[in-house]
N, C-alpha and C positions, 0 to 999 in steps of 0.2 A: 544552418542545419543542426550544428552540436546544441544549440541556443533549445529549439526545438524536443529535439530530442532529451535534454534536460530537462527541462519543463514536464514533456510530458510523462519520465519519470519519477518526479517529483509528485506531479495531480497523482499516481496510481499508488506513490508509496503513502500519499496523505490518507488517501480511502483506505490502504489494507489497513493502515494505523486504527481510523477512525471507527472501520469495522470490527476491528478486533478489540479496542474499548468498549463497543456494545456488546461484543459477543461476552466479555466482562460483567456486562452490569452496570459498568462508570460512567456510560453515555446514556441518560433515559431518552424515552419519548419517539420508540419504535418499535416495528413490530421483532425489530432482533434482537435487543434489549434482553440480555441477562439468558440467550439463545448460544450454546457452547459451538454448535455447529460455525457460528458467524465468527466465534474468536479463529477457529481454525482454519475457515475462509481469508481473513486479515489475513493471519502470518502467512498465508499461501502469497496471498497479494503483492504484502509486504514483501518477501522474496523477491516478487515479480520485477517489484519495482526497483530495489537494491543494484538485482542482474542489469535493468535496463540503465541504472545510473553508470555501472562497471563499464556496458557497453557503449553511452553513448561518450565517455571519457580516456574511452581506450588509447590508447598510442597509437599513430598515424607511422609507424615507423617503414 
């Protein structure tokens, strides 16, 4: 389940990444490409996924 839950913190922190390089400019060949609203979307993302890394490695104590 932790295996899981890493994983798929990982896939959502790749997208806010990947989003927020478009929303940049640094990633062509979309329609959010060089779009400010989508870098701000990423770091939202990105967030998301950090949290879910925190939680899915939290202590069992």
């Amino acid at each position: 389940m932790r295996l899981t839950r890493n994983v798929l913190a990982l896939i959502v922190l790749a997208i806010g990444v990947l989003w927020s390089l478009q929303g940049l400019g640094l990633v062509q060949g979309s329609f959010m490409t060089s779009q400010r609203e989508w870098l701000y979307i990423g770091l939202v993302t990105v967030l998301v996924g950090l949290l879910g890394l925190r939680w899915a490695n939290r202590s069992r104590v």
